[in-house]
C-alpha positions as CSV (number, residue, x, y, z in Angstrom):
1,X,47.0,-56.1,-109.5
2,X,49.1,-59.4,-109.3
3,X,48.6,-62.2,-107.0
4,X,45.6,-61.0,-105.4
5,X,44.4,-63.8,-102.8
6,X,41.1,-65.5,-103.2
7,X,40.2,-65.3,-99.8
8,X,40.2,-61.5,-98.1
9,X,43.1,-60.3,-96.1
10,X,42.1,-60.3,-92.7
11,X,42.5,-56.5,-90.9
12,X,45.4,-57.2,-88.0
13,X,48.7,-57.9,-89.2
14,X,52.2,-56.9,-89.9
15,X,53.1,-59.1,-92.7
16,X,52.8,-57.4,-96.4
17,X,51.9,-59.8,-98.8
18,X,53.5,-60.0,-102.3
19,X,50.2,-57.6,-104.2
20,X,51.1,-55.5,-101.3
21,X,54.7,-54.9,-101.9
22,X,54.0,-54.5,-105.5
23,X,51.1,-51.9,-104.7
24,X,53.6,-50.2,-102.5
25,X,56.5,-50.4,-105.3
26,X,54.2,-49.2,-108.0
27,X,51.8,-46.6,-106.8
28,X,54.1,-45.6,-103.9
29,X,57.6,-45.8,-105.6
30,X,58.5,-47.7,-101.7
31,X,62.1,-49.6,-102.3
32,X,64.0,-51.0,-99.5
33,X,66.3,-48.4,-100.6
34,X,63.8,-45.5,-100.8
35,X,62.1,-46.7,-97.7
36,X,65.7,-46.2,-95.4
37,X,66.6,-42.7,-97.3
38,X,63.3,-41.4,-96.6
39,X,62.9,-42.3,-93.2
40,X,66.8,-40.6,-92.6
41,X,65.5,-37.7,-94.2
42,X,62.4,-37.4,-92.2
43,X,64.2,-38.3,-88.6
44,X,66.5,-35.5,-89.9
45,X,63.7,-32.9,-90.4
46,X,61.9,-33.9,-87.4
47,X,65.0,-33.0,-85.3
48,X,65.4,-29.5,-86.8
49,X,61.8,-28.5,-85.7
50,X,63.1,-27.9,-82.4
51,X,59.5,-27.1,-81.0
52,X,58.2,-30.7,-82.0
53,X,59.0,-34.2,-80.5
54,X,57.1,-36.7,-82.2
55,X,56.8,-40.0,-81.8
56,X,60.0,-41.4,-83.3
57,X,58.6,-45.1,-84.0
58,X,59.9,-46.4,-87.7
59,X,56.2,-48.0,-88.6
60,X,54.9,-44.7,-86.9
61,X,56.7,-42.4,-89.3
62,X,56.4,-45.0,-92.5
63,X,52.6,-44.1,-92.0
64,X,53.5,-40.4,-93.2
65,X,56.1,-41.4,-95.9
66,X,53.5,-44.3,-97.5
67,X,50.7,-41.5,-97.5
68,X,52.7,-39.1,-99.4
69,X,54.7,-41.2,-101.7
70,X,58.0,-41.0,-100.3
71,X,58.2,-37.4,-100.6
72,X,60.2,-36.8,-97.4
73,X,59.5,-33.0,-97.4
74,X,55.8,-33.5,-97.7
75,X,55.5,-36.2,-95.4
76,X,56.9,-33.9,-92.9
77,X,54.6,-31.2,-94.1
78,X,51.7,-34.1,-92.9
79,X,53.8,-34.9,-89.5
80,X,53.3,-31.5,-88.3
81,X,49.7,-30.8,-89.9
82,X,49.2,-34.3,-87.4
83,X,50.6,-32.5,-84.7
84,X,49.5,-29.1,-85.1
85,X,45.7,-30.2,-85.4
86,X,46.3,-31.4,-81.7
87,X,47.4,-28.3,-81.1
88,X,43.9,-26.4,-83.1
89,X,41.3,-28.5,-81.2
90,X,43.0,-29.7,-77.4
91,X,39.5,-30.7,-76.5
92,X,38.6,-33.4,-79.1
93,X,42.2,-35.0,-77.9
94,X,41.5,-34.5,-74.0
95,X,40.4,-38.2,-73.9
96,X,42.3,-39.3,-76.9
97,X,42.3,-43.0,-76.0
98,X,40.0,-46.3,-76.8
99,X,38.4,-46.4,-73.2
100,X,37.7,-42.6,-73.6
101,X,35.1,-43.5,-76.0
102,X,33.8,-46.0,-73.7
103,X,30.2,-44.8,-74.1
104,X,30.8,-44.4,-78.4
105,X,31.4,-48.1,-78.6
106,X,28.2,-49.0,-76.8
107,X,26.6,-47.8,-79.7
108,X,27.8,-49.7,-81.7
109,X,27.8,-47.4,-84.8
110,X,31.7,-47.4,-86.0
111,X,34.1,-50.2,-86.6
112,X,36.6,-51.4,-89.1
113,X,35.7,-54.4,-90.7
114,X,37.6,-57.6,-89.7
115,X,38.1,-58.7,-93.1
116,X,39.5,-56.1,-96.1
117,X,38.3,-54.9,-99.9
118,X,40.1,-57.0,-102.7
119,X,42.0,-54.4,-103.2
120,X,43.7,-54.9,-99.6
121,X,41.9,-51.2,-98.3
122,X,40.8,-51.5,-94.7
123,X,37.1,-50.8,-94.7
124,X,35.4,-48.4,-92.2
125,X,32.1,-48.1,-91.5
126,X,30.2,-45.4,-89.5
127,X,26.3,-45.7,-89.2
128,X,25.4,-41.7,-88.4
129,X,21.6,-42.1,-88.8
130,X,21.9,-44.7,-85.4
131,X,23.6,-42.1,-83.3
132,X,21.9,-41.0,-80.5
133,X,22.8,-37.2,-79.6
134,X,21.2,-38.2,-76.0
135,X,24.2,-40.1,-75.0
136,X,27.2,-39.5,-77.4
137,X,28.0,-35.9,-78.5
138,X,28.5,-35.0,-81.8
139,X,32.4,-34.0,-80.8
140,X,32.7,-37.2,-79.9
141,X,31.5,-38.9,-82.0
142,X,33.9,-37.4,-84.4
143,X,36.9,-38.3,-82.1
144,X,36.1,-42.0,-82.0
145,X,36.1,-42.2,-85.8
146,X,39.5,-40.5,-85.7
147,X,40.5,-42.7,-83.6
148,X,39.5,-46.0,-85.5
149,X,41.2,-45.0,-88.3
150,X,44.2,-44.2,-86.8
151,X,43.9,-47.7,-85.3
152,X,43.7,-49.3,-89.1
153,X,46.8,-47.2,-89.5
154,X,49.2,-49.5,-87.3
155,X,48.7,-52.0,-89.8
156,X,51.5,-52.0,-92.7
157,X,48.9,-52.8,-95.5
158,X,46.5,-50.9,-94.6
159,X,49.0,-48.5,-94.9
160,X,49.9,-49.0,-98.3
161,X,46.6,-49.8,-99.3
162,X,44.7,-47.1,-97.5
163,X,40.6,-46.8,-96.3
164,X,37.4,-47.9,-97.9
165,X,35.0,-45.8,-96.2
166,X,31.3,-47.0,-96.0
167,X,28.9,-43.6,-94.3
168,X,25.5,-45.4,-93.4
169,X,22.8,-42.5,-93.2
170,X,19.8,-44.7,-92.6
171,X,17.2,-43.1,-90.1
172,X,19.3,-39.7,-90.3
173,X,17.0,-37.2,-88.7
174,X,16.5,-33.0,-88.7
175,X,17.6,-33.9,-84.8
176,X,20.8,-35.2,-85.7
177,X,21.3,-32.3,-88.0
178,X,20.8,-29.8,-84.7
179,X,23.3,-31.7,-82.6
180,X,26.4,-31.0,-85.7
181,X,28.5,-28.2,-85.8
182,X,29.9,-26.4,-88.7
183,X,33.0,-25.9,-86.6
184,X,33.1,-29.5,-85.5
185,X,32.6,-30.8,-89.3
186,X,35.7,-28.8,-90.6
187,X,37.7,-30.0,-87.8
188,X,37.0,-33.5,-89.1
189,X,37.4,-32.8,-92.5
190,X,40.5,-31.3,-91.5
191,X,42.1,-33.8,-89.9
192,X,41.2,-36.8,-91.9
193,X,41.9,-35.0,-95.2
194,X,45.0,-33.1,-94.5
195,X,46.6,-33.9,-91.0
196,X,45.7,-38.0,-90.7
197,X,48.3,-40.3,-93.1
198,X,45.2,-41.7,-95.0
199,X,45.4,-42.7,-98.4
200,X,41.1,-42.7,-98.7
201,X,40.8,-45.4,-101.2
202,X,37.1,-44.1,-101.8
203,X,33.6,-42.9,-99.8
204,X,30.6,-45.1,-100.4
205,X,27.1,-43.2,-99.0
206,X,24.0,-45.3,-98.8
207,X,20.2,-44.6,-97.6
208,X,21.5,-40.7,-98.1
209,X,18.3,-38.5,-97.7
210,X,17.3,-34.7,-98.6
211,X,18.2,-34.4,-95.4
212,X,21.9,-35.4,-96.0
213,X,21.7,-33.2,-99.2
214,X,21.8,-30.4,-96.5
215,X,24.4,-31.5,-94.6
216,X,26.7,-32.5,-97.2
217,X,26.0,-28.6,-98.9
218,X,27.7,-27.7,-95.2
219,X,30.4,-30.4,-96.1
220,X,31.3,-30.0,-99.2
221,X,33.6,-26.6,-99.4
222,X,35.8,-28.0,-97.2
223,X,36.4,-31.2,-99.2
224,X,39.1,-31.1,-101.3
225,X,37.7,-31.9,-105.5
226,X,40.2,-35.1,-105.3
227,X,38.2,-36.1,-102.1
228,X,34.9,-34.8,-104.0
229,X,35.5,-37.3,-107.0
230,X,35.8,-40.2,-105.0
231,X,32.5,-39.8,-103.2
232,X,29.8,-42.9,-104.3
233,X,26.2,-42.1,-103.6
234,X,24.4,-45.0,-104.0
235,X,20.8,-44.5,-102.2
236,X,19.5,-47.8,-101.0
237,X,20.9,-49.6,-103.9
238,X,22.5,-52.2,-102.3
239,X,23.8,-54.1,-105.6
240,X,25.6,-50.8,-106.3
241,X,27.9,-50.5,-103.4
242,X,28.7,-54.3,-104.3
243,X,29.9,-53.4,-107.6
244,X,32.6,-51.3,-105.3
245,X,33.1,-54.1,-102.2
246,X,32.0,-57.7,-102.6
247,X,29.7,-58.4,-100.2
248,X,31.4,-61.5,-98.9
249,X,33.6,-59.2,-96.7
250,X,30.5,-57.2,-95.4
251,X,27.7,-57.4,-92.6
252,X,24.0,-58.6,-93.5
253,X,23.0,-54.8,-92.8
254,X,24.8,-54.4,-95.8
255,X,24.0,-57.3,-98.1
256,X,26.6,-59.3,-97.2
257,X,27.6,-62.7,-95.8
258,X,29.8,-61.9,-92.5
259,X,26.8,-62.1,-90.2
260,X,25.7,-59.2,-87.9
261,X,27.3,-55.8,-87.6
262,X,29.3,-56.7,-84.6
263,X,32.4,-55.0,-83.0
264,X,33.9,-57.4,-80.2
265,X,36.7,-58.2,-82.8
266,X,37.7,-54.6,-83.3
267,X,36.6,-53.2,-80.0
268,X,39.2,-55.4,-78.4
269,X,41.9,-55.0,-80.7
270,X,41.3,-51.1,-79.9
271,X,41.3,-51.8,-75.9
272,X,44.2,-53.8,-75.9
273,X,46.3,-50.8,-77.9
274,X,44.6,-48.0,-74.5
275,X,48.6,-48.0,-73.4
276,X,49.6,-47.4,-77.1
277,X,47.6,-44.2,-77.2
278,X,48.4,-43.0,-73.7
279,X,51.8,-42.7,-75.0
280,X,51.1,-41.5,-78.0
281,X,49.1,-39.1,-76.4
282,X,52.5,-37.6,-74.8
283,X,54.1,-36.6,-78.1
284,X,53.5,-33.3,-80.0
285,X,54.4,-29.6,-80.0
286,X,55.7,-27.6,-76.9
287,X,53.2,-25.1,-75.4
């Protein structure tokens, strides 16, 4: 990697730094050239599924090109598995939008981190074992963890660079356990593995239990083996998930330096986009 910066990219943003571009021209194959071609080609394929009107916004549709290496004809594969899962499970999109999740973000158990990995991934964070099934079901739960990652997608570099995930399972109980789904956990594997333009950078698991062994038995044959090898299970070894993400860009729950998990940063960010979503909200198949 060339020219990384010494201090951590900051999460909002629509410049691409140098690294970036030459993350995006190496591991991508992204050109100036390749970039307008494959965005023709897609605006070309979009308009022959006469049943779909997506959302025709360039950075929008560069999400689905970056994700699958400028193969137009699998990015548009994506496109409609984006659409399509809208289509599968209407209810987890009936309130699709930040202040939908109002009562989620009280909990304060999901955000993306202000500050990203060295390796310029935007990292999410989702502490499960703090849910409480009492005032946030599980459904939508789920939904507001779509929803911040497709929040970190608007961003160019995280684009390029994809997600760090971080799945905090401290003080996961069997009562946590009775409020999943099966049902609920493939749609969420579903969507973020094979309809959501994520390039998942990797999955770190700390303070996992027995009890998560049994969940992640439910999990696991719907996660794809490429997904599967980039799973980290590091117990409550803190020092481990620092050999992965420095802890200067992560809270004090986590052994880092960044103070307190807090949200207000991120929270806003996601409030101030509630029009974004509305109309976003308007795009998809016909029914």
């Amino acid at each position: 990697m060339q020219d990384v910066p010494d201090t951590p990219l900051q999460i909002a943003g629509n410049e691409i730094p140098k690294f970036v571009e030459t993350i995006a021209k190496n591991e991508l194959g992204e050109t100036e050239t390749i970039r307008n071609k494959c965005l023709d080609d897609l605006k070309e394929k979009i308009l022959s599924e006469k049943s779909l009107i997506s959302n025709p916004n360039t950075s929008f549709l560069l999400q689905f090109l970056r994700a699958r290496k400028f193969n137009s004809e699998a990015a548009f594969t994506l496109l409609k598995s984006y659409y399509k899962h809208r289509l599968k499970y209407p209810s987890l999109y009936q309130n699709y939008t930040p202040k939908g999740y109002l009562k989620v973000m009280k909990e304060n158990l999901i955000k993306i981190l202000d500050t990203r990995a060295k390796d310029g991934s935007a990292i999410y964070i989702a502490r499960f074992g703090l849910w409480n099934p009492e005032i946030t079901s599980f459904e939508d739960l789920l939904g507001f963890g779509l929803l911040c990652n497709e929040k970190a997608l608007d961003y160019p570099v995280t684009q390029i660079c994809g997600i760090t995930s971080i799945e905090d399972l401290k003080n996961l109980s069997w009562s946590h356990l009775f409020h999943t789904s099966v049902s609920s956990i493939k749609c969420f594997v579903s969507a973020s593995q094979d309809c959501f333009p994520i390039r998942h950078k990797a999955i770190h698991v700390i303070n996992n239990t027995s009890i998560f062994s049994i969940l992640f038995s439910v999990i696991k044959p719907f996660i794809s083996k490429k997904m599967v090898e980039r799973i980290h299970f590091h117990g409550d070894d803190l020092k481990s998930l620092h050999q992965y993400i420095s802890p200067s860009v992560l809270p004090s729950e986590f052994g880092g330096t960044q103070g307190t998990f807090q949200n207000e940063n991120f929270y806003k960010s996601l409030l101030d986009s509630e029009e974004e979503f509305i109309q976003r909200n308007k795009f998809g198949y016909k029914t």
